[in-house]
C-alpha positions in Angstrom: 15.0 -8.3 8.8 15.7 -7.0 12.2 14.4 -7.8 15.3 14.5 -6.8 18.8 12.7 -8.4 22.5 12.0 -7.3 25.6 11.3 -8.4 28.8 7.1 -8.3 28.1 7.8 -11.4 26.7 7.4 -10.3 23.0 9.6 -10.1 19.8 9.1 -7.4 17.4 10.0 -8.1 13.8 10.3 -5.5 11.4 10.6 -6.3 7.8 12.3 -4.6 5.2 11.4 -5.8 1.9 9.9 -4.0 -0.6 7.1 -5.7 -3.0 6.2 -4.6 -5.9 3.0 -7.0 -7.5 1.0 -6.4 -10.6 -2.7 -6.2 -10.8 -5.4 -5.2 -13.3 -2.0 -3.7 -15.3 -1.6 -1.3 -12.0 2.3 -1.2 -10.3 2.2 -1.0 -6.2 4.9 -1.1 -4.2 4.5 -1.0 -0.1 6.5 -1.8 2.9 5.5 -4.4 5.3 4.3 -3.5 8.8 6.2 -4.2 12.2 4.7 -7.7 13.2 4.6 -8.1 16.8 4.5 -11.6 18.5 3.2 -11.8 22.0 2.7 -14.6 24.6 5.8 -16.3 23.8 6.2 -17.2 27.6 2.6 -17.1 28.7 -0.8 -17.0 27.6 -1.7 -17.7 24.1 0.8 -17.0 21.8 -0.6 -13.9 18.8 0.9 -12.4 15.9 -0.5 -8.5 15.2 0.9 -6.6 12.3 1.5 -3.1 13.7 2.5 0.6 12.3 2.1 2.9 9.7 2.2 1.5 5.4 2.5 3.6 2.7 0.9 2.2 -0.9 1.7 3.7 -4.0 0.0 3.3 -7.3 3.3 3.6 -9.7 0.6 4.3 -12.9 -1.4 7.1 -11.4 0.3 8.1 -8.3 -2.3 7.9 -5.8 -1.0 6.9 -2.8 -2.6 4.9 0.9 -1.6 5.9 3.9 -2.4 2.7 6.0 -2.3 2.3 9.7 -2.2 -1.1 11.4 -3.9 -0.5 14.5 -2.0 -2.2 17.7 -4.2 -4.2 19.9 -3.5 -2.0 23.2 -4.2 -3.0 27.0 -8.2 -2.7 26.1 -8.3 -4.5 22.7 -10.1 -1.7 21.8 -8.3 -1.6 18.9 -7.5 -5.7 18.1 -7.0 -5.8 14.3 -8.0 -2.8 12.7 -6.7 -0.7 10.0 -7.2 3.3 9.6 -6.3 4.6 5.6 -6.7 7.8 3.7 -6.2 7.2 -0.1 -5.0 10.1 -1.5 -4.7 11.2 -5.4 -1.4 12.4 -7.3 -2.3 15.9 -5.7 -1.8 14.7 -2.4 -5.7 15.2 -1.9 -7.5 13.0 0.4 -10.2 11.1 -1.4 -11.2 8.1 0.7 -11.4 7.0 3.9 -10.5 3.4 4.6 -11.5 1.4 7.7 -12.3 -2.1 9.2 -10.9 -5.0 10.7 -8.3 -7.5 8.8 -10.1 -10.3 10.6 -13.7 -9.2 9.7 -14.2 -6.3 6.4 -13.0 -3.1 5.0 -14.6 -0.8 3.7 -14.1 2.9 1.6 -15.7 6.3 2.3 -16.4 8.6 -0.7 -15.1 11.8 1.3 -17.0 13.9 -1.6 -20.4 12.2 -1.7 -19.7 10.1 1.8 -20.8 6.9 0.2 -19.6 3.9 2.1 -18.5 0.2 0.2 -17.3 -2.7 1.4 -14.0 -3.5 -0.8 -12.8 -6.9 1.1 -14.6 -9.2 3.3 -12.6 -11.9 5.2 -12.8 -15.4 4.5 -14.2 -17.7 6.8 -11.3 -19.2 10.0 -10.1 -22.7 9.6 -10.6 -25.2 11.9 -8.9 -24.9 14.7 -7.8 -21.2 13.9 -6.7 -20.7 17.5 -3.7 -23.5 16.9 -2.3 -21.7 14.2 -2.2 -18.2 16.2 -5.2 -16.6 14.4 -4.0 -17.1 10.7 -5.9 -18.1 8.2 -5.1 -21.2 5.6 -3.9 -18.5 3.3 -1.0 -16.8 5.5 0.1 -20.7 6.5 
């Protein structure tokens, strides 16, 4: 793993394993996201994951290209993910989009039907003391 700082008071980590799980008899294999950790000085301390992912489906080759949204000065952006799923032609067929605190959901890009795929679980007590993680991730 390396990591770097900076005087804004923030480390950057950026892992470098690769996973590969099995699911429904389906091989993926991604690299984690940059996960940022701000506050460390002042201000309540946040992790955000951060950067561009690339899923591949090992069995039929269609591949995710997944964007971790960073939070910005606005929070405009605070959590949310940006994917186009692609087959083995390199053909976009979906759009994904959502928050990884709240839902995501897939866009048919031929018949522009819309799904919700993943829906958050409900916070833990006292979320805000365990920097916005859920039981889960701890």
């Amino acid at each position: 793993m390396q990591a770097s700082d900076s005087i804004r008071s923030h480390v950057r980590l950026f892992p470098e394993a690769l996973k590969d799980e099995e699911q429904n008899f389906e091989d993926y294999s991604f690299e984690n996201p940059m996960v940022l950790v701000g506050n460390l000085i002042l201000g309540e301390m946040y992790i955000e994951p951060q950067g561009k992912v690339e899923v591949v489906n090992h069995c039929n080759s269609e591949r995710c290209e997944l964007e971790f949204k960073a939070k910005g000065w606005t929070s405009k952006n605070i959590n949310s993910i940006l994917g186009v799923i692609k087959d083995e032609d390199g053909k976009a067929r979906y759009h994904l989009t959502g928050k990884y605190t709240e839902n995501f959901e897939v866009v048919d890009l031929e018949s522009d039907e819309t799904w919700e795929i993943w829906k958050s679980p409900e916070s833990p007590p006292n979320a805000h003391m365990m920097y916005g993680m859920g039981s889960f991730a701890l």
